[in-house]
C-alpha positions in Angstrom: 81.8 -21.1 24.3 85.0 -22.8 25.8 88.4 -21.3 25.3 91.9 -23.6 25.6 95.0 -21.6 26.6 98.3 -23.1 26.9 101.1 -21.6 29.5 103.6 -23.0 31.2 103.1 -21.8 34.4 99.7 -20.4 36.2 100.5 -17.7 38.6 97.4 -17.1 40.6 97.6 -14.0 42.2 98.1 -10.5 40.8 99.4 -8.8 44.0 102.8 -7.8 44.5 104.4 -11.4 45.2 102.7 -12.5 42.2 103.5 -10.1 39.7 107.2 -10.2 40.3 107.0 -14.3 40.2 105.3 -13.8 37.2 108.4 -11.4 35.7 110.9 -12.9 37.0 109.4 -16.3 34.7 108.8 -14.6 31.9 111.9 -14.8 30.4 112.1 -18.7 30.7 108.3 -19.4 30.0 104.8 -18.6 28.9 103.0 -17.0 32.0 99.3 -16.7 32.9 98.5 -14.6 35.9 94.6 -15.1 37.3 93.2 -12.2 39.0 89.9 -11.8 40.8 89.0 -8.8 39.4 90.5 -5.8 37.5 94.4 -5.5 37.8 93.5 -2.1 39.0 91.4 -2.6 41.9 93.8 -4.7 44.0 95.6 -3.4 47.5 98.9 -3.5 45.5 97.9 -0.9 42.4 96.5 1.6 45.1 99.5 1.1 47.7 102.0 2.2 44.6 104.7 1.4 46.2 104.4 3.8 49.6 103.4 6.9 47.6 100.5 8.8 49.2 99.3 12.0 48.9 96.2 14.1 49.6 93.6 14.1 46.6 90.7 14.9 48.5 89.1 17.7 50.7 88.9 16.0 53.7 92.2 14.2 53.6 94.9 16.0 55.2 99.0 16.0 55.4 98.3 15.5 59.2 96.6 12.4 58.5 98.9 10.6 56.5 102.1 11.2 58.9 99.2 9.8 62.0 98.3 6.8 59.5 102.4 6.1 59.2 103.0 6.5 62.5 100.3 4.0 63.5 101.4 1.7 61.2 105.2 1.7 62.3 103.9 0.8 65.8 102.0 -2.4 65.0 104.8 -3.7 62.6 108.0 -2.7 64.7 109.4 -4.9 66.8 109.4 -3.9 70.2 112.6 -3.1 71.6 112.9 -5.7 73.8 113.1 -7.5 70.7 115.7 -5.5 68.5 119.3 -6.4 69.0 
């Protein structure tokens, strides 16, 4: 069985760029957002924003500030490159 739905714009995407195009629309038209999955089982739903914490037995505090630190080294620029 075929379903017709009518929007005026088609925001394909439910990550973080696409949900806020999609709210920042919604005032002015009728949105759709296409998702390939469950909204929940996107990168953006389980980044939250930055939060982390330690759920589980083998995660640790430690972990966490290693994991940041990591990531701060492959996304600064280096300082040959900061003004």
């Amino acid at each position: 069985m075929s379903h017709y739905h009518a929007h005026d714009v088609l925001v394909i995407g439910s990550g973080a760029a696409g949900l806020s195009l999609a709210l920042q629309l919604a005032e002015r038209a009728s949105i759709a957002v296409l998702c390939k999955g469950e909204l929940n089982e996107g990168a953006t739903y389980w980044a939250q924003g930055g939060i982390a914490a330690v759920l589980h037995k083998n995660d640790s505090v430690d972990s966490h500030v290693a994991d940041t630190l990591t990531c701060l080294l492959y996304t600064s620029p280096s300082p040959r490159d900061r003004g």
